[in-house]
PDB file with one MODEL, atoms N, CA, C and O in Angstrom:
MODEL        1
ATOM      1  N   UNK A   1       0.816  -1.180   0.000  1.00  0.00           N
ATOM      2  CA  UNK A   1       0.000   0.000   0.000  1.00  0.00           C
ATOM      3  C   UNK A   1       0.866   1.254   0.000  1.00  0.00           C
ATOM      4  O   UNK A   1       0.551   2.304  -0.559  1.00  0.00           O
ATOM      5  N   UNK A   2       2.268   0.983   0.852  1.00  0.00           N
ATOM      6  CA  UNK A   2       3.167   2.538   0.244  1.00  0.00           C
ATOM      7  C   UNK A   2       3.132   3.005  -1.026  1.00  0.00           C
ATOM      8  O   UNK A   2       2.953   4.205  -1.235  1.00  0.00           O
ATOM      9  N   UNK A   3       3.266   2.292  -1.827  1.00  0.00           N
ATOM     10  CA  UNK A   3       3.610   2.396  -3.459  1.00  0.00           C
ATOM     11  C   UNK A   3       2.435   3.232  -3.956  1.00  0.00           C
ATOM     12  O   UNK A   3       2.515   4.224  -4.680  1.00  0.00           O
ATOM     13  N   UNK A   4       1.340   2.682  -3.458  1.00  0.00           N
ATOM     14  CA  UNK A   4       0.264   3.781  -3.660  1.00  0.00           C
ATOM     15  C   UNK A   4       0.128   4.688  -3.042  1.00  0.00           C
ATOM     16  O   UNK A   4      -0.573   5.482  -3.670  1.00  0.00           O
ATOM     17  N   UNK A   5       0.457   5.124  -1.958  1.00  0.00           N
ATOM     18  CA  UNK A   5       0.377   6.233  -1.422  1.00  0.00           C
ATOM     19  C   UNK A   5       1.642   7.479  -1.719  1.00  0.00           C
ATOM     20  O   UNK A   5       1.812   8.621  -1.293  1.00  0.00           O
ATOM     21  N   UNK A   6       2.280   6.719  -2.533  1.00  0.00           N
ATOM     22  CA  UNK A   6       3.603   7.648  -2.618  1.00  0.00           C
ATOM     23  C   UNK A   6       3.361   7.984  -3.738  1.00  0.00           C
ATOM     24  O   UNK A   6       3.511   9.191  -3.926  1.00  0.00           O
ATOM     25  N   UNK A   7       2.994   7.323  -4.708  1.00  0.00           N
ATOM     26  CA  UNK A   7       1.728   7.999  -5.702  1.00  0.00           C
ATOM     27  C   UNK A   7       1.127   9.068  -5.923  1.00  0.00           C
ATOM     28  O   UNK A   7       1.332  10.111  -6.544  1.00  0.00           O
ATOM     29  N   UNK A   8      -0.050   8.396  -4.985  1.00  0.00           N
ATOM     30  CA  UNK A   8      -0.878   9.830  -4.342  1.00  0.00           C
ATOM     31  C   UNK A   8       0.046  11.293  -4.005  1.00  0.00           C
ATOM     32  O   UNK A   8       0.089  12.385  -4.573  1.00  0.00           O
ATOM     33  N   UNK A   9       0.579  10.862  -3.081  1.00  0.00           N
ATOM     34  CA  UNK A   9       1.505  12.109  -2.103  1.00  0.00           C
ATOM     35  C   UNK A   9       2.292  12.638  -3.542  1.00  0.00           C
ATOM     36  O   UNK A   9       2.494  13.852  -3.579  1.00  0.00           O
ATOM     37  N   UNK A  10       2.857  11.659  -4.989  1.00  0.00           N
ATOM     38  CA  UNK A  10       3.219  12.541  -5.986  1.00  0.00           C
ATOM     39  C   UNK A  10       2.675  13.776  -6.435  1.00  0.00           C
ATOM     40  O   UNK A  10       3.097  14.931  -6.378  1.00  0.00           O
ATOM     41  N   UNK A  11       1.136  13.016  -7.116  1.00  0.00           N
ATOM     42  CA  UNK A  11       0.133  13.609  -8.045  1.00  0.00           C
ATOM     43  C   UNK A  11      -0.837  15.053  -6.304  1.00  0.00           C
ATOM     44  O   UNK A  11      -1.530  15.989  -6.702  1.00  0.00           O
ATOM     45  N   UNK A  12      -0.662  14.889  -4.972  1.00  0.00           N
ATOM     46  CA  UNK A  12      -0.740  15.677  -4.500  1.00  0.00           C
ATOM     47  C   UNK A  12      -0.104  16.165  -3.308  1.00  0.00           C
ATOM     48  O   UNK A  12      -0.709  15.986  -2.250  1.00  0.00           O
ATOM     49  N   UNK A  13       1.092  16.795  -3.285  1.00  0.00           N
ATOM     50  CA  UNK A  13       1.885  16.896  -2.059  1.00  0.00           C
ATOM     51  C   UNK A  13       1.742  17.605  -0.966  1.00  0.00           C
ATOM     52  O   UNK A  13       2.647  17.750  -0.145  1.00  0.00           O
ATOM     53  N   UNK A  14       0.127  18.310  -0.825  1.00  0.00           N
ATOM     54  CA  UNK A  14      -0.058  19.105   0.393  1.00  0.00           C
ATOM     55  C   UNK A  14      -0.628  17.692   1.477  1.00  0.00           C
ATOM     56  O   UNK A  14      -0.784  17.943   2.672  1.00  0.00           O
ATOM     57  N   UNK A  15      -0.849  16.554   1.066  1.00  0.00           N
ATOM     58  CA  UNK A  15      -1.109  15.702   1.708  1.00  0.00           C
ATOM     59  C   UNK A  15      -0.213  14.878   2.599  1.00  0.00           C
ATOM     60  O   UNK A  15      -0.599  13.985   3.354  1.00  0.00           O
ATOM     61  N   UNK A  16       1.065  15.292   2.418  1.00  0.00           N
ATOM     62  CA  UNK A  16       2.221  14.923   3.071  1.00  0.00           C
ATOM     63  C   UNK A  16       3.132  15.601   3.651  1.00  0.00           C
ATOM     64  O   UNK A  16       3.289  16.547   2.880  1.00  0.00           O
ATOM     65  N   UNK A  17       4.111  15.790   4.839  1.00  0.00           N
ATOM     66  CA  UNK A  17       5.098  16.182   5.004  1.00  0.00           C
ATOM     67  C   UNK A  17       6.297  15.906   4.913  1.00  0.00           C
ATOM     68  O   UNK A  17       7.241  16.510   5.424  1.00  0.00           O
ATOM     69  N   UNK A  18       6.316  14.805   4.135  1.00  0.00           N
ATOM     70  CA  UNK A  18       7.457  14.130   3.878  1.00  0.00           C
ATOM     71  C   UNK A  18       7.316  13.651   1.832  1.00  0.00           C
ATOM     72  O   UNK A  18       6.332  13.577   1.096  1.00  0.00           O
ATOM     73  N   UNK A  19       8.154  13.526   1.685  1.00  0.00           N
ATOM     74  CA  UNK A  19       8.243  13.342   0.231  1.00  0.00           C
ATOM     75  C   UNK A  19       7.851  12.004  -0.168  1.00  0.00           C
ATOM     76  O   UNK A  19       7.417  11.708  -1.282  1.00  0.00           O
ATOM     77  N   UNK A  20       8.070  11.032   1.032  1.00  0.00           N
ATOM     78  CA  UNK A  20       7.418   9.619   0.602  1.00  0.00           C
ATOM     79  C   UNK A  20       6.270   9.420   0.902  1.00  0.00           C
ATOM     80  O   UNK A  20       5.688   8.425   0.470  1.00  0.00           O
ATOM     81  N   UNK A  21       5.623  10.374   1.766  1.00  0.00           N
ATOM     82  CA  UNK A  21       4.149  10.167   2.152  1.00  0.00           C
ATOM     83  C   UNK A  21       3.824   9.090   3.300  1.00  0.00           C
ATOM     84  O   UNK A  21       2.760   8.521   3.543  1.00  0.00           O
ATOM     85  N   UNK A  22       5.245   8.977   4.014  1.00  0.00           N
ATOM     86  CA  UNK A  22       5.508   8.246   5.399  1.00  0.00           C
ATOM     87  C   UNK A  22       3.914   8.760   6.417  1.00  0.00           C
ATOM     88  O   UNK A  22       3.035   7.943   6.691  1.00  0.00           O
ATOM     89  N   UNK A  23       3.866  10.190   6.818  1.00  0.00           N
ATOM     90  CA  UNK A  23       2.917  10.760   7.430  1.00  0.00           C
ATOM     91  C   UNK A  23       1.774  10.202   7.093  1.00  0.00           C
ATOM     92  O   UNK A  23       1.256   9.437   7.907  1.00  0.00           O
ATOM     93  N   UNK A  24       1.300  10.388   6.165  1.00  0.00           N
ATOM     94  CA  UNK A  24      -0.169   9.965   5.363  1.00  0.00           C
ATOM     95  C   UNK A  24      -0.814   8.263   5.551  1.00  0.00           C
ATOM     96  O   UNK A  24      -1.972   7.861   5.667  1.00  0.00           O
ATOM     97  N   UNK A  25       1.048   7.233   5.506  1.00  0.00           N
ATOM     98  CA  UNK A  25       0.652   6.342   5.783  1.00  0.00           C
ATOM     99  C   UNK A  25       0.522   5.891   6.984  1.00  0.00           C
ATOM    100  O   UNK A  25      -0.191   4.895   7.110  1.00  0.00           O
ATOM    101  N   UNK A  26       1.063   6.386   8.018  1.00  0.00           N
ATOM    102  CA  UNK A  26       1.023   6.590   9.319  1.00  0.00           C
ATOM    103  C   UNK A  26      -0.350   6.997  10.018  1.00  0.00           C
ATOM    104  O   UNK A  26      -0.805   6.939  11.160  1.00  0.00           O
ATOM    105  N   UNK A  27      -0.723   7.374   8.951  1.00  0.00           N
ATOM    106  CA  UNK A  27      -2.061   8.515   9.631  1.00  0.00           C
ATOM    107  C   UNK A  27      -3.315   7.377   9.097  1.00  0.00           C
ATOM    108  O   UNK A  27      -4.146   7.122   9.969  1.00  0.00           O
ATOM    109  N   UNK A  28      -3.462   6.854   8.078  1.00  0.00           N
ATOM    110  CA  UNK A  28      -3.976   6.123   7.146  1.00  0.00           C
ATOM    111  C   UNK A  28      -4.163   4.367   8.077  1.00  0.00           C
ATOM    112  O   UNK A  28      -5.133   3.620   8.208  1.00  0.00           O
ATOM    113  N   UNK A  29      -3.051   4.300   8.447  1.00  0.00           N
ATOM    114  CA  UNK A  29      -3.277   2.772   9.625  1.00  0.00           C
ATOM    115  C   UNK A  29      -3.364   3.088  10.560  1.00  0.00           C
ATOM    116  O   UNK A  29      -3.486   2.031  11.180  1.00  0.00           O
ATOM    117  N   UNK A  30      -3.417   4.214  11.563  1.00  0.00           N
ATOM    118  CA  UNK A  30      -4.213   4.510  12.191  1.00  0.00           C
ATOM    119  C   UNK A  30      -5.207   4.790  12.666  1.00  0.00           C
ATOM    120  O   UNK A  30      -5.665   4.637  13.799  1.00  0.00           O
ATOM    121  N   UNK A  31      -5.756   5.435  11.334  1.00  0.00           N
ATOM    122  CA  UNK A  31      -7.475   5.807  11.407  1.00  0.00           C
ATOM    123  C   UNK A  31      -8.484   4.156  10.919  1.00  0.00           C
ATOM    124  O   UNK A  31      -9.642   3.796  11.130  1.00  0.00           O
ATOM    125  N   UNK A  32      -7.561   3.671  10.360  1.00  0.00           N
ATOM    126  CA  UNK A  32      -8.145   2.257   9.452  1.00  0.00           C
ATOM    127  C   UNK A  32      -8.577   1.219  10.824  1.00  0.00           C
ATOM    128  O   UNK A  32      -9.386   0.292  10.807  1.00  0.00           O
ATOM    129  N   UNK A  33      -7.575   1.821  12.237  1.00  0.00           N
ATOM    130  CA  UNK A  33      -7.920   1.099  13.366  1.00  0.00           C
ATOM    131  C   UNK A  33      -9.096   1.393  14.258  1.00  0.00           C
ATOM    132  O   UNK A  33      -9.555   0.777  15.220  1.00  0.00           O
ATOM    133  N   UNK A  34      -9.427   2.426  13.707  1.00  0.00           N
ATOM    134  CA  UNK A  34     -10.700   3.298  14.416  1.00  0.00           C
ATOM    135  C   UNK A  34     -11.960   2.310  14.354  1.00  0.00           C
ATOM    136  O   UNK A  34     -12.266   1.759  13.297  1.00  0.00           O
ATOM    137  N   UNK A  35     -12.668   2.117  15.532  1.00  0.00           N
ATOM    138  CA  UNK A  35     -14.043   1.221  15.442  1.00  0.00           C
ATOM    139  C   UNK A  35     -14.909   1.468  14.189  1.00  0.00           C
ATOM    140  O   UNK A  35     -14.909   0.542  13.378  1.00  0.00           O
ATOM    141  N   UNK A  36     -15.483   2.316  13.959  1.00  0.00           N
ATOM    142  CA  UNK A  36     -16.389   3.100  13.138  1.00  0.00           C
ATOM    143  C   UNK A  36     -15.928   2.635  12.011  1.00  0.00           C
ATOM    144  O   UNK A  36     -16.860   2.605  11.207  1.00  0.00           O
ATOM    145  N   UNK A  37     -14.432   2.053  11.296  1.00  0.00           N
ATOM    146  CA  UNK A  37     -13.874   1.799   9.718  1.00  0.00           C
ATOM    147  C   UNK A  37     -13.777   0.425  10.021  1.00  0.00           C
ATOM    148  O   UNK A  37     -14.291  -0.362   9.227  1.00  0.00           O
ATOM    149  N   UNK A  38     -13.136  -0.058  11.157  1.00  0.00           N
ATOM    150  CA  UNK A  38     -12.742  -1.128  11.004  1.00  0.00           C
ATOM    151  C   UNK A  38     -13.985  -2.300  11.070  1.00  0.00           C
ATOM    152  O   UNK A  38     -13.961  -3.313  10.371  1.00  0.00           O
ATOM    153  N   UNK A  39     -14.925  -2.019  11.906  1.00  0.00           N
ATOM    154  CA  UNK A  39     -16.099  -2.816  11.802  1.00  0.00           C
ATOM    155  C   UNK A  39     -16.456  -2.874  10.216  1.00  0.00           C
ATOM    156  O   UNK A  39     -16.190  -3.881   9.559  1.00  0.00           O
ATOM    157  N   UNK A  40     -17.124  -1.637   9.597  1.00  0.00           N
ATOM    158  CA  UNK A  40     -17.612  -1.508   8.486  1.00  0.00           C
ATOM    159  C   UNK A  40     -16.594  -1.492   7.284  1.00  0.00           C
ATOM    160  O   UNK A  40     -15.485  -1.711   7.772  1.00  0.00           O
ATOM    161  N   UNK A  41     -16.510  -1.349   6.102  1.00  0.00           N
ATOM    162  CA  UNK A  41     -15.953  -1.238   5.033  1.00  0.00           C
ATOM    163  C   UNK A  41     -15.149  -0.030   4.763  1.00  0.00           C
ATOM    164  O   UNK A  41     -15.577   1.124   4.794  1.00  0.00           O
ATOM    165  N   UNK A  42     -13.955  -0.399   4.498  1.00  0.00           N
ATOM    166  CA  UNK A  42     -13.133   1.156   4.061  1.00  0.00           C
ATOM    167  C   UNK A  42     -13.840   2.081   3.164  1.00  0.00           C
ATOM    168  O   UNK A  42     -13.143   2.935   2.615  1.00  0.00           O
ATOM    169  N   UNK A  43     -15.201   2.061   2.897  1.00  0.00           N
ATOM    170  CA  UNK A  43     -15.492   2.903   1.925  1.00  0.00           C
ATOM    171  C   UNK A  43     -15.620   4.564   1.986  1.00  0.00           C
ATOM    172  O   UNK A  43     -16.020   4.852   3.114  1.00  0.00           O
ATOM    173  N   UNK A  44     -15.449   5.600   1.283  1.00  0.00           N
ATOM    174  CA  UNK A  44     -15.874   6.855   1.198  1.00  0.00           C
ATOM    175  C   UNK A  44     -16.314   7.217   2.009  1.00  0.00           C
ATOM    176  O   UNK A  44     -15.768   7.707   2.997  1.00  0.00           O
ATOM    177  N   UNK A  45     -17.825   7.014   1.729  1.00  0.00           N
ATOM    178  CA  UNK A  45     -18.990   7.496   2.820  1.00  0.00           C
ATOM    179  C   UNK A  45     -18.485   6.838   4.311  1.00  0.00           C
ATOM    180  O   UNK A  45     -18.640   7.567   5.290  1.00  0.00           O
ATOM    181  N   UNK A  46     -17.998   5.740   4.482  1.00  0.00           N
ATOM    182  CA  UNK A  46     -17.655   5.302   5.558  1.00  0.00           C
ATOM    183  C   UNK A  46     -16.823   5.883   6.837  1.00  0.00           C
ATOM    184  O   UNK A  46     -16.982   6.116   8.035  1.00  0.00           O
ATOM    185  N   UNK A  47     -15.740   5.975   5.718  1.00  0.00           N
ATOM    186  CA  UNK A  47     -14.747   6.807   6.294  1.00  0.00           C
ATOM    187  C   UNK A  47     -14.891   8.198   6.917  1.00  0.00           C
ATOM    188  O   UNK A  47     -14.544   8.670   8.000  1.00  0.00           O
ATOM    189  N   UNK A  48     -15.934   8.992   5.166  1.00  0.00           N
ATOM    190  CA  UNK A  48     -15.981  10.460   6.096  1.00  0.00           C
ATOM    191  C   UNK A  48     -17.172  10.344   7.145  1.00  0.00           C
ATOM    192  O   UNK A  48     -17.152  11.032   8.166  1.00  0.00           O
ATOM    193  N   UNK A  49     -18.125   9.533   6.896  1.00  0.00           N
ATOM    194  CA  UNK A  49     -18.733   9.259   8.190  1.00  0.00           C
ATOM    195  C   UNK A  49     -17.893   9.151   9.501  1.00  0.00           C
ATOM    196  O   UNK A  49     -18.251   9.919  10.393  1.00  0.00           O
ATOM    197  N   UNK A  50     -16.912   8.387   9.751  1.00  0.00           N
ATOM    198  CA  UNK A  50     -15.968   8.217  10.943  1.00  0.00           C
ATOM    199  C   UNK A  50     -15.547   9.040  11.456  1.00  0.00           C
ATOM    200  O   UNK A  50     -15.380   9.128  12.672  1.00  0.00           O
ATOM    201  N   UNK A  51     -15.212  10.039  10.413  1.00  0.00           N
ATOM    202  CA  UNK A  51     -13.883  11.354  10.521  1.00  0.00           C
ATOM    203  C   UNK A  51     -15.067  12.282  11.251  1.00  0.00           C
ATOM    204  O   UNK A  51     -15.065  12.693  12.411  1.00  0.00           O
ATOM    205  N   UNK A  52     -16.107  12.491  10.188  1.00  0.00           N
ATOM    206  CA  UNK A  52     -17.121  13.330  10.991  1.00  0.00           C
ATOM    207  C   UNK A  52     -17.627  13.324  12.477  1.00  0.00           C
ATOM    208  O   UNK A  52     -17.853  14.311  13.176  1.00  0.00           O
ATOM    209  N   UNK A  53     -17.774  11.812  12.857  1.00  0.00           N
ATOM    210  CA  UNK A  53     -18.153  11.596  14.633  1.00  0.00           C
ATOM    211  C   UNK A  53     -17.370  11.329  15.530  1.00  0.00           C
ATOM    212  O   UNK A  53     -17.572  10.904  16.668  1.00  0.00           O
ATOM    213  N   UNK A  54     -16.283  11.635  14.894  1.00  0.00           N
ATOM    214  CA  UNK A  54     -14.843  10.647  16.407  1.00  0.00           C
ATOM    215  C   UNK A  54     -15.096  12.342  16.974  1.00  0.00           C
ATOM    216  O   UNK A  54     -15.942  13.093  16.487  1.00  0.00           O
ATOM    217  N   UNK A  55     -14.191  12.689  18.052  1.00  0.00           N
ATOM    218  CA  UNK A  55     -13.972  13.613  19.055  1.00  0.00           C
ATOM    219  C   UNK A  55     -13.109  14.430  18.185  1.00  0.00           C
ATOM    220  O   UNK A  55     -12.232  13.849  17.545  1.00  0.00           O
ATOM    221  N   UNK A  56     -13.276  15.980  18.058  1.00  0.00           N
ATOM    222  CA  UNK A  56     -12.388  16.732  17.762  1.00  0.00           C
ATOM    223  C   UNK A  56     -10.884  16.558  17.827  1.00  0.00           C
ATOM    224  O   UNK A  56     -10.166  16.567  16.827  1.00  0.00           O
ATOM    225  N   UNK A  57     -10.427  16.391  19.150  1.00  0.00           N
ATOM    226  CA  UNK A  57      -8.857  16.700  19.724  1.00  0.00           C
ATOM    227  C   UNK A  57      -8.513  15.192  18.996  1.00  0.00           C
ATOM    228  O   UNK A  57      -7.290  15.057  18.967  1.00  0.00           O
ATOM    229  N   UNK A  58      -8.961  14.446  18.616  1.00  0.00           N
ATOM    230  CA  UNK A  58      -8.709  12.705  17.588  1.00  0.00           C
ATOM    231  C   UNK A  58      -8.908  13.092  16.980  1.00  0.00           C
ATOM    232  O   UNK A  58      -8.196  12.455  16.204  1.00  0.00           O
ATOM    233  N   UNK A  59      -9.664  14.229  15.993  1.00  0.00           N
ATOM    234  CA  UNK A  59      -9.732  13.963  14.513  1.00  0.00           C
ATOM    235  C   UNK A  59      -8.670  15.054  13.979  1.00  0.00           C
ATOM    236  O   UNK A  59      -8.304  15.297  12.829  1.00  0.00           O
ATOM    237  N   UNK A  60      -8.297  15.639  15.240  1.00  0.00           N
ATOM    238  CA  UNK A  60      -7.073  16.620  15.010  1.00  0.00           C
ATOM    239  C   UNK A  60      -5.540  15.546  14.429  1.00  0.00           C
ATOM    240  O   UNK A  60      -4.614  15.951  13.727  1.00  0.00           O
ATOM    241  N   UNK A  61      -5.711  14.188  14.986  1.00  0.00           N
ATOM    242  CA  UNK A  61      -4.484  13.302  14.453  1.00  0.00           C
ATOM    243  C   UNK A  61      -4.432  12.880  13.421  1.00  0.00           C
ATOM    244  O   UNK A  61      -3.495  12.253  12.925  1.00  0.00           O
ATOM    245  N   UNK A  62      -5.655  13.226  12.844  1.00  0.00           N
ATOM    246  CA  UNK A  62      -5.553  12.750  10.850  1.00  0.00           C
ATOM    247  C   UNK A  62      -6.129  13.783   9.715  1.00  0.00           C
ATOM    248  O   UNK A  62      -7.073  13.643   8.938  1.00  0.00           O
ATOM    249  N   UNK A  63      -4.989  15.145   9.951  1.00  0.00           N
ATOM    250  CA  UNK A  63      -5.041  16.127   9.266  1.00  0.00           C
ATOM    251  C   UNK A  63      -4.904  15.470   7.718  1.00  0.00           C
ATOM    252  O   UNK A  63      -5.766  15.754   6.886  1.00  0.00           O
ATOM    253  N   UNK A  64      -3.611  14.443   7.317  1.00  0.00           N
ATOM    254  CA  UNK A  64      -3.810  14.401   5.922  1.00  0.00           C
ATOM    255  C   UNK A  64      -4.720  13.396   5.465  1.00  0.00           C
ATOM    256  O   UNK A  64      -4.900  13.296   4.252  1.00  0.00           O
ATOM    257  N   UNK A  65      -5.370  12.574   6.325  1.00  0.00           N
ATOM    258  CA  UNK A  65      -6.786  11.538   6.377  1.00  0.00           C
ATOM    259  C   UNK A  65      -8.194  12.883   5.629  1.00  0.00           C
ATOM    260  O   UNK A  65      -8.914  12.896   4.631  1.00  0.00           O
ATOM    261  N   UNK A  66      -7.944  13.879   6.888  1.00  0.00           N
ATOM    262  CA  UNK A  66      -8.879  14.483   6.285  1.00  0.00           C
ATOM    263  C   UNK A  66      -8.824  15.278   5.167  1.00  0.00           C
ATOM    264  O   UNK A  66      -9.838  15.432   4.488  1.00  0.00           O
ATOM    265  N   UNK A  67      -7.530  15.934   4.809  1.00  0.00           N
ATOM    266  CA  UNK A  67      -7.438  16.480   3.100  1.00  0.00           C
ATOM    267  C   UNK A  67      -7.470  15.700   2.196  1.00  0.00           C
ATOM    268  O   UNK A  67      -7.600  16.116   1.044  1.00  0.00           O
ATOM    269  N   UNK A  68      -7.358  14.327   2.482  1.00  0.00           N
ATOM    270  CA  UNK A  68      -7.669  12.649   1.232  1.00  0.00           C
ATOM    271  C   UNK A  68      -9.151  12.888   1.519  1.00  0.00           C
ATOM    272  O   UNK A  68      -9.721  13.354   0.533  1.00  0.00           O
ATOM    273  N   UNK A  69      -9.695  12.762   2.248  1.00  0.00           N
ATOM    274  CA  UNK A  69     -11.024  12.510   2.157  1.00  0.00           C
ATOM    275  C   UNK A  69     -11.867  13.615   1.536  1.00  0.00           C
ATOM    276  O   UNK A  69     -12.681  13.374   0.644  1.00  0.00           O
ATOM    277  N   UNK A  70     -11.663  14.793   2.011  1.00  0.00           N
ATOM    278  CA  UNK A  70     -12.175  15.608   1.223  1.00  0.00           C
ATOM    279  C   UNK A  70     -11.887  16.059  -0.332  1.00  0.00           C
ATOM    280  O   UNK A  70     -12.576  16.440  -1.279  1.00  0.00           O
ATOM    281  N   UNK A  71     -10.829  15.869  -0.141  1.00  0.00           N
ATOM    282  CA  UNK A  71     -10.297  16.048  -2.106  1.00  0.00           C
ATOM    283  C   UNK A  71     -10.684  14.544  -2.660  1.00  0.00           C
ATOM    284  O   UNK A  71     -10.306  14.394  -3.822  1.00  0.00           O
ATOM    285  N   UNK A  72     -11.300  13.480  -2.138  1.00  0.00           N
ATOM    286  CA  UNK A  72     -12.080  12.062  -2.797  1.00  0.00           C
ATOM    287  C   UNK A  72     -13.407  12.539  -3.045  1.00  0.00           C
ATOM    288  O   UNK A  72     -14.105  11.963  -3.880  1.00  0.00           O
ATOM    289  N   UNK A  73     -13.966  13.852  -2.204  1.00  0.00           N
ATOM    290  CA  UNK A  73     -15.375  13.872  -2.029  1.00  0.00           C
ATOM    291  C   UNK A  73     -15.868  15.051  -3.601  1.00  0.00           C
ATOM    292  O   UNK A  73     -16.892  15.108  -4.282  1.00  0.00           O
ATOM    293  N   UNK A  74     -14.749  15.708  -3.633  1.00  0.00           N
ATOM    294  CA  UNK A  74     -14.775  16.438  -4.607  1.00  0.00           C
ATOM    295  C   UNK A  74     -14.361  16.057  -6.192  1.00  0.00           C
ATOM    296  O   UNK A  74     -14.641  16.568  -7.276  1.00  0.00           O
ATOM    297  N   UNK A  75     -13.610  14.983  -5.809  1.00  0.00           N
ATOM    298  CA  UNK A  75     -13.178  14.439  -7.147  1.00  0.00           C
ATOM    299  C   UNK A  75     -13.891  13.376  -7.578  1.00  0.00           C
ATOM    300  O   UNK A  75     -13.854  13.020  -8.756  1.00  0.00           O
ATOM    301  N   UNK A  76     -14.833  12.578  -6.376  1.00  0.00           N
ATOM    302  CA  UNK A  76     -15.577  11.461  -6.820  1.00  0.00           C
ATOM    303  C   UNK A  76     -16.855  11.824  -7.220  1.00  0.00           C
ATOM    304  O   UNK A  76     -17.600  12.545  -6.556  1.00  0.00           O
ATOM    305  N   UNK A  77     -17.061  11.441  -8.063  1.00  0.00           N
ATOM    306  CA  UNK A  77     -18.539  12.139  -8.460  1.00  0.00           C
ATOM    307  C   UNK A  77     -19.736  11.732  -7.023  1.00  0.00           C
ATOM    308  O   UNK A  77     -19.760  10.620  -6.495  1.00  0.00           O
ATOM    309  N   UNK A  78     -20.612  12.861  -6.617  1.00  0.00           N
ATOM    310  CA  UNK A  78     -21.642  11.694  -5.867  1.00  0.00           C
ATOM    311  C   UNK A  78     -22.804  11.145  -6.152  1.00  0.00           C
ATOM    312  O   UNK A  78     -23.367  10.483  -5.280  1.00  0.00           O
ATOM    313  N   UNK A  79     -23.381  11.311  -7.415  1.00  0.00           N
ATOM    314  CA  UNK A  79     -23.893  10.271  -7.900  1.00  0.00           C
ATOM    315  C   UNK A  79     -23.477  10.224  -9.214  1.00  0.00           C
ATOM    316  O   UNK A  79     -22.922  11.131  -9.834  1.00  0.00           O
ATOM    317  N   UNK A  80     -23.851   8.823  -9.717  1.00  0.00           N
ATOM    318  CA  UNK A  80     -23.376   8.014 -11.055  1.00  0.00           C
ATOM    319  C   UNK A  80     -24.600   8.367 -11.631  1.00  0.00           C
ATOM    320  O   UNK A  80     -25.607   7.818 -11.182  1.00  0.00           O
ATOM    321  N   UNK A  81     -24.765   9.602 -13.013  1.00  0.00           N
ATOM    322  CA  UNK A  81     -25.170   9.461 -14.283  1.00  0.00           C
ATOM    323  C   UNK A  81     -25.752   8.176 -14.956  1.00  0.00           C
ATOM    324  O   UNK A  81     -26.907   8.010 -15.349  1.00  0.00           O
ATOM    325  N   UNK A  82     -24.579   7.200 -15.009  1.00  0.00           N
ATOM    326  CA  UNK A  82     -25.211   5.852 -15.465  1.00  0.00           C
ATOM    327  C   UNK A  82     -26.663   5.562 -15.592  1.00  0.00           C
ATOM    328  O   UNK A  82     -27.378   5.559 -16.595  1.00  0.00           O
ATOM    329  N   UNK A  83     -27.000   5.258 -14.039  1.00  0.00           N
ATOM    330  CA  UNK A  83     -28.166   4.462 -14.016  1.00  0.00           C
ATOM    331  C   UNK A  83     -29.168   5.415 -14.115  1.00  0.00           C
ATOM    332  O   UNK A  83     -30.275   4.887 -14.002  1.00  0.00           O
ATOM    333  N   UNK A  84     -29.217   6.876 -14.319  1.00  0.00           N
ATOM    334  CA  UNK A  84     -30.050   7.628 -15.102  1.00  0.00           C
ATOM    335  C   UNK A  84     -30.372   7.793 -16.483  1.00  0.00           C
ATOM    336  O   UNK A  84     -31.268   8.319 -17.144  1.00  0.00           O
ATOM    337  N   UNK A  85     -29.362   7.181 -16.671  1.00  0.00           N
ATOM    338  CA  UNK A  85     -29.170   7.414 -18.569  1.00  0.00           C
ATOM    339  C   UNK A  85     -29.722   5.583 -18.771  1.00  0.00           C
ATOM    340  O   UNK A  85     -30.332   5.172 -19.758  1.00  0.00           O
ATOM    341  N   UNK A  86     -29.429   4.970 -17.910  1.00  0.00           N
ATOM    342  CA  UNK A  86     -30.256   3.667 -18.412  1.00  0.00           C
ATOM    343  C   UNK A  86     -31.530   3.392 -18.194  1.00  0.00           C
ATOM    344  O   UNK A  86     -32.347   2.702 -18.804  1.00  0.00           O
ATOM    345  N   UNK A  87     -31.587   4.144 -17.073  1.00  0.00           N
ATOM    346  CA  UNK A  87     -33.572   4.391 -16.422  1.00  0.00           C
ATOM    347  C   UNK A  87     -34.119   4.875 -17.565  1.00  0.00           C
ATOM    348  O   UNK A  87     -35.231   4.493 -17.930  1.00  0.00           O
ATOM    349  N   UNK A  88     -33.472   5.679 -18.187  1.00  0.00           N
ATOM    350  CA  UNK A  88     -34.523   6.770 -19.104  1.00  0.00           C
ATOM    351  C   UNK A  88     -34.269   6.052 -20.417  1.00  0.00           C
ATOM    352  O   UNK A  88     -35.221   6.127 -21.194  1.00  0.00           O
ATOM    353  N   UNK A  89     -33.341   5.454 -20.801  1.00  0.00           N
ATOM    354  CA  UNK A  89     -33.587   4.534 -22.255  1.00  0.00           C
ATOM    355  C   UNK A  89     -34.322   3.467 -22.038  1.00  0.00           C
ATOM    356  O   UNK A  89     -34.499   2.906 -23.119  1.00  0.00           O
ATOM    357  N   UNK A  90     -35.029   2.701 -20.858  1.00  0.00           N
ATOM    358  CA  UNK A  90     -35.801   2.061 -21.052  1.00  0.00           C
ATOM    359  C   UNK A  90     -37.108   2.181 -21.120  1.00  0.00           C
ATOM    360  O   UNK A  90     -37.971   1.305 -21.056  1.00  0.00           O
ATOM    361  N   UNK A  91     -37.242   3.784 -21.307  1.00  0.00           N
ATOM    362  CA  UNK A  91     -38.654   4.434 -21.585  1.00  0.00           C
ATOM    363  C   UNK A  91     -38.666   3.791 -23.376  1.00  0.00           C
ATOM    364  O   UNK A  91     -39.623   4.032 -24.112  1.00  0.00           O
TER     365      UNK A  91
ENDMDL
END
C-alpha cells in the first residue's frame, strides 16, 4: 500500500510532510484502526462518516486523512449518471 500512497503524495503533495508520504501512511493505519472503519468497510462514505463523529482533539491526528477525504469527495462524483441514462432509455 506505500507504493500507492507515494503515488498519491506525488500527483498531491499538500497531503504529506514528507516526500514519501511516510505521514499519510502513518495517519492512514491509524485511522483504518478506528471502530467506526474497522467494523464496516473502508469505503468513502464510511470513512468520512468516521472522521465526521470521532472527538475533535482525535480527529485533530488525521489532518492528511482528512485532506484525502475531502479532495475524494470532490473528485468522486456523488452520484453516477449511469443508471439515469439507463432508467430513461428504457422508456
Amino acid at each position: 500500500m506505500s507504493g500507492q500512497v507515494t503515488q498519491v503524495v506525488r500527483k498531491y503533495p499538500e497531503l504529506a510532510s514528507d516526500s514519501e508520504g511516510r505521514s499519510l501512511q502513518t495517519e492512514l493505519d491509524m485511522f483504518l484502526t478506528l471502530p467506526a472503519v474497522k467494523n464496516g468497510s473502508p469505503y468513502l462514505g464510511t470513512c468520512s462518516q468516521a472522521l465526521r463523529n470521532v472527538d475533535p482533539t482525535m480527529r485533530a491526528m488525521f489532518p492528511h486523512v482528512e485532506a484525502l477525504i475531502r479532495l475524494l469527495i470532490v473528485v468522486y462524483p456523488a452520484s453516477s449518471a449511469t443508471a439515469e441514462l439507463s432508467f430513461s432509455s428504457l422508456r
